[in-house]
C-alpha positions as CSV (number, residue, x, y, z in Angstrom):
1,X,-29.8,45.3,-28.3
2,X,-29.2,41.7,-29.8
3,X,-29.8,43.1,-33.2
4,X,-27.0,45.4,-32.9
5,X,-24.8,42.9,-31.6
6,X,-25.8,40.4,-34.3
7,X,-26.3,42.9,-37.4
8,X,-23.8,45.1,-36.6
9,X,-20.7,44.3,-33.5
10,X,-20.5,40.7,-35.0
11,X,-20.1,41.2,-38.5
12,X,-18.3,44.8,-38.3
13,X,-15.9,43.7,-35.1
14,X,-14.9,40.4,-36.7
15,X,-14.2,42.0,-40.3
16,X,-12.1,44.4,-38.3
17,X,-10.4,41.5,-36.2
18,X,-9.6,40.0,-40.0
19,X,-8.2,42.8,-41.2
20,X,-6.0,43.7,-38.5
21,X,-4.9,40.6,-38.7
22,X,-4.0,41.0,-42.1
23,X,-1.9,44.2,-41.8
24,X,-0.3,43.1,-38.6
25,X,0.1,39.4,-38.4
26,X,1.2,37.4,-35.4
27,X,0.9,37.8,-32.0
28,X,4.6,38.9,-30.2
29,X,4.5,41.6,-28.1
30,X,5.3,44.4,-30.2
31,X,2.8,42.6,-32.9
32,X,0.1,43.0,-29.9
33,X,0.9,46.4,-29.1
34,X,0.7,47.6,-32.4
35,X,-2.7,45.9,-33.1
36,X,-3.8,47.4,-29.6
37,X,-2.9,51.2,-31.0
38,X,-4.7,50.6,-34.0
39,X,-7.9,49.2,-32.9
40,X,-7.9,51.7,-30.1
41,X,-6.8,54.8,-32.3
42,X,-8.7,53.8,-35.5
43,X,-11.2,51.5,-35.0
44,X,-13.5,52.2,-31.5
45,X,-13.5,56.2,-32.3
46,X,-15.5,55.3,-35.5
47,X,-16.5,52.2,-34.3
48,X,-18.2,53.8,-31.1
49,X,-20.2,56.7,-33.4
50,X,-21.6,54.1,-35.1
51,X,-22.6,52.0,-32.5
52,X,-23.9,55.0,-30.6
53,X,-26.1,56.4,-33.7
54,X,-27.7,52.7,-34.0
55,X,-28.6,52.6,-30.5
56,X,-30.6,56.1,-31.3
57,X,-31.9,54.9,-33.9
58,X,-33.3,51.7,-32.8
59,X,-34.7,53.3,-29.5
60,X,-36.8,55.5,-31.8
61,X,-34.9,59.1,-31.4
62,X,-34.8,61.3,-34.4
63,X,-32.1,62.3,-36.2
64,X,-31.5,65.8,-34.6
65,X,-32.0,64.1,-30.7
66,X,-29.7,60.9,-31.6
67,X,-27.0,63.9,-33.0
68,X,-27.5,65.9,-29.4
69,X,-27.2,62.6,-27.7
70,X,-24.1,61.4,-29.5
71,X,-22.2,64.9,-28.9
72,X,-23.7,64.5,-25.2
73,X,-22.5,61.1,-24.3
74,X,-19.8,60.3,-26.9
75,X,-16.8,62.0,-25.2
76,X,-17.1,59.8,-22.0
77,X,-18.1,56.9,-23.5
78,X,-14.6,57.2,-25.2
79,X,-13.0,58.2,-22.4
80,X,-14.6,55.1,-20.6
81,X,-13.4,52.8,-23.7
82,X,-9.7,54.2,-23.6
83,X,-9.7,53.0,-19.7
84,X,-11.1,49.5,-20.4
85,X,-10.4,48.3,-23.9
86,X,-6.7,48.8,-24.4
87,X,-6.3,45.9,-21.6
88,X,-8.6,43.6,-22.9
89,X,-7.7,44.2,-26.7
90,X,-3.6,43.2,-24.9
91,X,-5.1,39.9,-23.6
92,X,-7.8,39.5,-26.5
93,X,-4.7,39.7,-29.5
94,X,-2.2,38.1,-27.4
95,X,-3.6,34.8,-26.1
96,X,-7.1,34.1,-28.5
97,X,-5.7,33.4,-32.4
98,X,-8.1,34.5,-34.9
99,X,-8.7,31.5,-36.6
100,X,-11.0,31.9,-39.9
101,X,-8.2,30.4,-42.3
102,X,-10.6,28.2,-43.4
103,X,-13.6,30.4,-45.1
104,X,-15.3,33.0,-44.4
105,X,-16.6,35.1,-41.4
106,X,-20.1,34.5,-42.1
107,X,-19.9,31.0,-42.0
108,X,-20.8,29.5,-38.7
109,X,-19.2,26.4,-38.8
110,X,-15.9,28.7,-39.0
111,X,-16.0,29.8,-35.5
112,X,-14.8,28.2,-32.2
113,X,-16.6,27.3,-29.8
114,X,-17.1,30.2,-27.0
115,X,-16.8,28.5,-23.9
116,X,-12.9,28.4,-24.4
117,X,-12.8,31.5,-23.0
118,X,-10.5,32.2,-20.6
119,X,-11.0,32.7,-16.6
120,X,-9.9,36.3,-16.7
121,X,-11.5,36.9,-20.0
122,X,-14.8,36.1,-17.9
123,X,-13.6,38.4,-15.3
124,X,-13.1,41.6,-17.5
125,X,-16.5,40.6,-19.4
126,X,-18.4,40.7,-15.9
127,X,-16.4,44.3,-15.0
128,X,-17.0,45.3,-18.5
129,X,-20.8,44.2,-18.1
130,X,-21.1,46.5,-15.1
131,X,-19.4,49.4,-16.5
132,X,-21.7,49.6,-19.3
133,X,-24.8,48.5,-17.7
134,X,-24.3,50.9,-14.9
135,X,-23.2,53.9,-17.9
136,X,-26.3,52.9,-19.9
137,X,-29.0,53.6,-16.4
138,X,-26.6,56.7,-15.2
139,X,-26.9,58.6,-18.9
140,X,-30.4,56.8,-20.4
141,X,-28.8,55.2,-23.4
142,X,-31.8,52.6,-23.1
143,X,-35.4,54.3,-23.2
144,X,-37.8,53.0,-21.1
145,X,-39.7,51.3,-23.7
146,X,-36.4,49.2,-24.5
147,X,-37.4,45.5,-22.3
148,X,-35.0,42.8,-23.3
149,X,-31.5,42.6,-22.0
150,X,-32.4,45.1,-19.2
151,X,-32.1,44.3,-16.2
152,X,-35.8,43.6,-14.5
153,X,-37.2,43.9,-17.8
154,X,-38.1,41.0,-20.2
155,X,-40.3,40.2,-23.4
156,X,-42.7,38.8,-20.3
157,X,-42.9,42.2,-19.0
158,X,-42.9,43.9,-22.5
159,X,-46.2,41.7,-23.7
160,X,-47.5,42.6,-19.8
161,X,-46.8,46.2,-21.5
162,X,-48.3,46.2,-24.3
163,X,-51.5,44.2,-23.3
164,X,-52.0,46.7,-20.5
165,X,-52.3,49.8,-22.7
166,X,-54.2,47.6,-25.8
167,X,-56.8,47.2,-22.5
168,X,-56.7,50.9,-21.6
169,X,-57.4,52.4,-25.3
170,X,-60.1,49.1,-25.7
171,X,-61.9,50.7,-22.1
172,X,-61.6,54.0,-22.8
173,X,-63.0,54.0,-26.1
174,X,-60.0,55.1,-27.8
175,X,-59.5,51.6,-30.1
């Protein structure tokens, strides 16, 4: 999941956040609300396909089962993201400038430190956490097999994994 987040949210969400501000700069109200309805109507619809065929991808499912899975779980997960988001995107536009005036997106030494984040930006990020982490176990989104950033689950466990069965094929002849 930390690949998606660095190869893909980062890069694609932050391009996004530089655009938008771009066709809609500022940060009144009515500026807000407008960047809200166009990130929410525009953006996360494709946004959330995309993310959604990655994560099949990357947990191994083929093309046809990441496509049954996508029509399976994408109309909640929208759903879910049309009852969250819109609030947070409010608070996100309104009170935390994008600054990147001075180069480019891909430069690290462009970015803020993260820690300024607010106290109720924490808040929503531990609902938001739960939300997803309880969707992800309720519908399978994760496979099994998947053993960083889940909960119980580490690359501990995963070597643990993989050294068990290694032993098993080793003692049963089968390697």
């Amino acid at each position: 999941m930390m690949a998606i987040g660095f190869c893909f949210v980062g890069p694609v969400v932050g391009g996004w956040y530089q655009l938008l501000d771009r066709l809609i700069p500022g940060n009144t109200r009515m500026v807000v609300l407008k960047k809200m309805a166009l990130d929410q109507v525009g953006f996360a619809p494709c946004f959330l396909g995309c993310f959604l065929a990655i994560a099949g991808a990357l947990n191994g499912l083929s093309a046809e089962e990441s496509w049954a899975k996508i029509r399976r779980d994408y109309p909640d997960a929208l759903l879910t993201n049309y009852y969250l988001w819109p609030a947070v995107q409010i608070a996100n536009f309104y009170f935390i400038p994008l600054n990147h005036s001075r180069g480019s997106i891909v430069t690290l030494e462009n970015y803020g430190p993260v820690s300024l984040t607010s106290v109720p930006g924490k808040i929503m990020e531990q609902i938001t956490k739960k939300s997803i982490c309880k969707y992800q176990e309720d519908n399978e989104v994760i496979s099994n097999s998947q053993h960083g950033c889940v909960k119980n689950k580490s690359s501990q466990t995963n070597l643990i994994t993989f050294f068990d069965r290694v032993t098993s094929l080793v003692d049963g002849g089968k390697w």
